[in-house]
C-alpha beads as a LAMMPS data file, in Angstrom:
LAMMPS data file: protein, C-alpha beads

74 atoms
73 bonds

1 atom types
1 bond types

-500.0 500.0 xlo xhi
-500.0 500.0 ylo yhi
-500.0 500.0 zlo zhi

Masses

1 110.0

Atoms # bond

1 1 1 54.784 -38.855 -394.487
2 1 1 54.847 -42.524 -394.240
3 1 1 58.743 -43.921 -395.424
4 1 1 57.774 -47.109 -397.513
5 1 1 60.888 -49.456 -397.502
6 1 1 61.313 -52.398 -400.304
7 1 1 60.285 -54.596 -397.451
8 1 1 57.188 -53.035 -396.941
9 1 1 55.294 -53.684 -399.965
10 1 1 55.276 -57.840 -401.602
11 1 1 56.090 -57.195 -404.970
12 1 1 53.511 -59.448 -406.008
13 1 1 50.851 -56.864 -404.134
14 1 1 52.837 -53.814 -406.093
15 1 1 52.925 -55.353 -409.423
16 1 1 48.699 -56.125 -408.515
17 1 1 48.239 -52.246 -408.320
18 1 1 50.045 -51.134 -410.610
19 1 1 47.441 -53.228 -413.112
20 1 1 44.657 -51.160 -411.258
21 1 1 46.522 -48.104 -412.274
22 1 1 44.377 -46.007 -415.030
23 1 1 46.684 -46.012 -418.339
24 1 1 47.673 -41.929 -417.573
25 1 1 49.301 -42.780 -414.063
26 1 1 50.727 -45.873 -415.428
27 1 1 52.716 -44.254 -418.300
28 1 1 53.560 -41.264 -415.504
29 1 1 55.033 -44.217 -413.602
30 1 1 57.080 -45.532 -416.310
31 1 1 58.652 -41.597 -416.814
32 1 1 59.156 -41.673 -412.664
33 1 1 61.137 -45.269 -412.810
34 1 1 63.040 -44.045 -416.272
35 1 1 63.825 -40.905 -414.719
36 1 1 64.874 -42.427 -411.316
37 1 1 67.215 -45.079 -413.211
38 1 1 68.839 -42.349 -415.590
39 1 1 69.920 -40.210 -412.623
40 1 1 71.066 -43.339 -410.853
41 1 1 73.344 -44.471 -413.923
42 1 1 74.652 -41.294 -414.452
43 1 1 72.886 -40.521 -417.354
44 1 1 71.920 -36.823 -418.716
45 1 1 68.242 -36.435 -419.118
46 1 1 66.777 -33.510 -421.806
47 1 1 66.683 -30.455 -420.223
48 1 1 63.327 -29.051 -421.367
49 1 1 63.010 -25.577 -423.648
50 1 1 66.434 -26.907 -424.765
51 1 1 67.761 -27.225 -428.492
52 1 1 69.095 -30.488 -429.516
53 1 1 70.404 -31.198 -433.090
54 1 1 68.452 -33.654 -435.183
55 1 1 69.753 -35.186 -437.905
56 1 1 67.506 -34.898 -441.868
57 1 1 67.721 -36.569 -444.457
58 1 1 66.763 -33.471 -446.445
59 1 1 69.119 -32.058 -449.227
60 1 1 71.288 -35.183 -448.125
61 1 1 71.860 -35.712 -451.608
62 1 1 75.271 -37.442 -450.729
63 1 1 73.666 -40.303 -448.550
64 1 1 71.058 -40.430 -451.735
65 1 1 73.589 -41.373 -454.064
66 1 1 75.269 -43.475 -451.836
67 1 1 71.855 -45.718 -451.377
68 1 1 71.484 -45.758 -455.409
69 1 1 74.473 -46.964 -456.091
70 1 1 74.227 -49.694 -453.068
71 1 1 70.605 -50.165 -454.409
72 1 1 72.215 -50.538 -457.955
73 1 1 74.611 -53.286 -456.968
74 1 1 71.952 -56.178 -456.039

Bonds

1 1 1 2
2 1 2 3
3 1 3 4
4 1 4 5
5 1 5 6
6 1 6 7
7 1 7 8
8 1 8 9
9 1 9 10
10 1 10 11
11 1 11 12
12 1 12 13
13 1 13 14
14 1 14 15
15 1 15 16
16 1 16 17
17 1 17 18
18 1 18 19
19 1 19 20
20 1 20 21
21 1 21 22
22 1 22 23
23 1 23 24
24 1 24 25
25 1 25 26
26 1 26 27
27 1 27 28
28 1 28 29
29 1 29 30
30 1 30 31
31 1 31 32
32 1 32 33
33 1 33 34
34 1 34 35
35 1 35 36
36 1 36 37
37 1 37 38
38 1 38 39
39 1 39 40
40 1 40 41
41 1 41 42
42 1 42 43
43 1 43 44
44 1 44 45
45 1 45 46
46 1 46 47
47 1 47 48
48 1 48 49
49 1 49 50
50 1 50 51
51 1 51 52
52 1 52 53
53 1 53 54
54 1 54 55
55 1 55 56
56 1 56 57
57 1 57 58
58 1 58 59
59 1 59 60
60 1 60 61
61 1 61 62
62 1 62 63
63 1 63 64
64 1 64 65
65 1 65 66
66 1 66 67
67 1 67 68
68 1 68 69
69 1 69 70
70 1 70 71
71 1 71 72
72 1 72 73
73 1 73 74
């Protein structure tokens, strides 16, 4: 395995390839880079097959009333 260091690679060549990329390992790059930055901030990722809690606006009847009466106002 060949160990590519940031002086290896101009990123003026690297930014050239990346163009030549097809749009489906572009857009795989962008989740590698996300995913590389996230774990070096400290940030938690998804896990996948997890639940997470989304928020609806259905039967929100008190955020509905709220908006009329702000909507009423001007």
């Amino acid at each position: 395995m060949t160990t590519i260091t940031p002086e290896a690679v101009p990123l003026n060549e690297l930014f050239s390839t990346i163009q030549q990329l097809p749009r489906a390992d572009k857009l795989r790059l962008m989740q590698f880079l996300v995913i590389n930055l996230a774990e070096d901030e400290g940030v938690p990722l998804l896990t996948p097959n997890a639940e997470y809690p989304v928020w609806t606006p259905l039967n929100a009847f008190g955020a509905a009333e709220t908006l009329w009466h702000m909507l009423g106002k001007n």
